[in-house]
C-alpha positions in Angstrom: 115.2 113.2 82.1 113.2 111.2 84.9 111.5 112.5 87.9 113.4 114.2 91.1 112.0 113.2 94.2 112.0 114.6 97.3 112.5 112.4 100.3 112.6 113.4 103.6 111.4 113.2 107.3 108.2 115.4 108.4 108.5 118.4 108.2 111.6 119.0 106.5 109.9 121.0 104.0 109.2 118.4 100.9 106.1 119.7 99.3 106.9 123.7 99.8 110.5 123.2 98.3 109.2 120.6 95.4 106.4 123.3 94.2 109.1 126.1 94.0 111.7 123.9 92.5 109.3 122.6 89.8 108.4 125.9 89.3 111.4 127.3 88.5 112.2 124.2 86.6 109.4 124.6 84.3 108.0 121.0 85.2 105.1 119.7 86.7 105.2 119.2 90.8 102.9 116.4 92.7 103.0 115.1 96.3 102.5 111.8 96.3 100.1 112.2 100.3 97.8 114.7 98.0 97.5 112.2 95.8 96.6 109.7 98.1 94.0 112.1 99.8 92.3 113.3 96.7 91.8 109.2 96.1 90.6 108.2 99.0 89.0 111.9 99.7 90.1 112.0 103.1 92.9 113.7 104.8 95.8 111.7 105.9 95.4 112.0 109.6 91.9 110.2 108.9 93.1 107.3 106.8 96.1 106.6 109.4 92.9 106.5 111.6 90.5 104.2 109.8 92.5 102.3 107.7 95.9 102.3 109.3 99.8 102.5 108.4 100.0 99.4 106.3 97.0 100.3 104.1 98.4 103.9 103.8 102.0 102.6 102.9 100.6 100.3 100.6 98.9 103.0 98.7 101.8 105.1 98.6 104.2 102.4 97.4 101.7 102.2 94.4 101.2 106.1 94.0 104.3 106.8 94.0 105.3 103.6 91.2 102.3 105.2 88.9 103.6 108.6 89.1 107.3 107.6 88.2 106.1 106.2 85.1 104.1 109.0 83.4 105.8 111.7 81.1 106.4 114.5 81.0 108.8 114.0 84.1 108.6 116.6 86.6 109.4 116.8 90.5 107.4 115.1 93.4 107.5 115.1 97.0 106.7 111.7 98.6 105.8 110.7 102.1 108.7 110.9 105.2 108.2 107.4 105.3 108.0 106.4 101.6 111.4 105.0 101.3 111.1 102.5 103.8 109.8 100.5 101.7 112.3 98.4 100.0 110.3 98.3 96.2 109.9 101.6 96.9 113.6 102.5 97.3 114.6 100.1 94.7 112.1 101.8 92.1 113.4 105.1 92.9 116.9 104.3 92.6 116.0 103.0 89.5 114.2 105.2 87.6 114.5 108.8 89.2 116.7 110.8 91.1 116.0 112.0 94.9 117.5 114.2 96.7 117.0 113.9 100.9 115.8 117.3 102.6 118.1 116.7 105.9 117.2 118.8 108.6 118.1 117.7 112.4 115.5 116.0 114.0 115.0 117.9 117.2 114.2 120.9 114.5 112.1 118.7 113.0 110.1 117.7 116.2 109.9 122.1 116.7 108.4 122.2 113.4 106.0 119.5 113.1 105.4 119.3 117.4 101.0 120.1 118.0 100.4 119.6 114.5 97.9 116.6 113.0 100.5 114.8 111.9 99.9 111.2 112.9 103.3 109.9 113.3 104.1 113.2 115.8 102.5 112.2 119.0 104.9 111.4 120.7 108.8 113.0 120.6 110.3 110.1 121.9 108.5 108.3 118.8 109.4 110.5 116.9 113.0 110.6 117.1 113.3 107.0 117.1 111.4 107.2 113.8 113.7 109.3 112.5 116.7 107.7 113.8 115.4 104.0 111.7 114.5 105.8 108.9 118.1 107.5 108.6 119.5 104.6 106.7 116.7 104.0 104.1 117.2 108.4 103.5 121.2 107.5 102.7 120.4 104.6 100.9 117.2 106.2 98.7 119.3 109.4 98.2 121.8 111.0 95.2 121.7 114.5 96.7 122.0 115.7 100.2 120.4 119.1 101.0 120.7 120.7 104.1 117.0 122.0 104.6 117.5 123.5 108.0 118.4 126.8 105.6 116.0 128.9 104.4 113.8 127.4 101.9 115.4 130.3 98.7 118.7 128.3 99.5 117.5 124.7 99.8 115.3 125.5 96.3 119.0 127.0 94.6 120.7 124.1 96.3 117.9 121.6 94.2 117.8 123.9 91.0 122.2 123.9 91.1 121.7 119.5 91.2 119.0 119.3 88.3 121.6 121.4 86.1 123.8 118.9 87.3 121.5 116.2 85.8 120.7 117.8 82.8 117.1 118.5 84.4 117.1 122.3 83.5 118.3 125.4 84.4 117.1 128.0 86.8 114.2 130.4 84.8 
């Protein structure tokens, strides 16, 4: 059984929902923007900073490549913007299965608005953002979960699909 990933746009709720779901999946949960901070030992509002988007995505397209390929299998968030990457969409197609966290963007921009976040400035931004990265999330994406629910339902929602897949049962 390969890895689920969870795709999403900020603040949909990635990283809380993977570590309950690997949790009650029994399976190890990573995010791949932790995994980039504990390399570069700086938080990701800093390396957007200093080293920019394009270094940043280019990390995270390999991250997220190296994690795929260890065993044993278990369930990782990845960036908002992870899957616009074309090899990075193509690999996880591939070789995992990813469900997309969809929540509305205006709920989104509520959620994520005064935060650190470097790609939430600006609203108008960040809707356009969301609006381009819409198709790569339909594309990327074998499940659909409505996230907008509280995060118990989105987690029983994910734990229902990974029976689905043979990927475990709830504990």
């Amino acid at each position: 059984m390969g890895w689920i990933v969870l795709t999403g746009y900020m603040g949909a709720g990635k990283s809380t929902a993977g570590r309950l779901l690997a949790e009650r999946l029994g399976r190890p949960f990573l995010d791949s923007d932790a995994v980039i901070e504990q390399e570069t030992e700086l938080p990701i509002p800093r390396i957007f900073a200093t080293k920019g988007e394009v270094w940043f995505r280019r990390n995270e397209e390999r991250v997220i490549r190296e994690i795929t390929a260890t065993e044993p299998a278990g369930v990782l968030a990845i960036g908002g913007g992870a899957v616009e990457s074309a090899k990075t969409r193509d690999l996880l197609t591939r070789t995992a299965h990813v469900a997309w966290l969809r929540v509305e963007p205006e709920a989104l921009w509520r959620r994520v608005n005064g935060s650190d976040r470097p790609l939430a400035a600006d609203e108008a931004m960040f809707l356009r953002r969301y609006a381009r990265r819409v198709p790569a999330y339909t594309e990327a994406a074998a499940h659909v979960v409505d996230a907008a629910r509280p995060v118990d339902a989105v987690v029983d929602d994910l734990v229902g699909w990974a029976a689905s897949l043979g990927a475990g049962s709830p504990a």
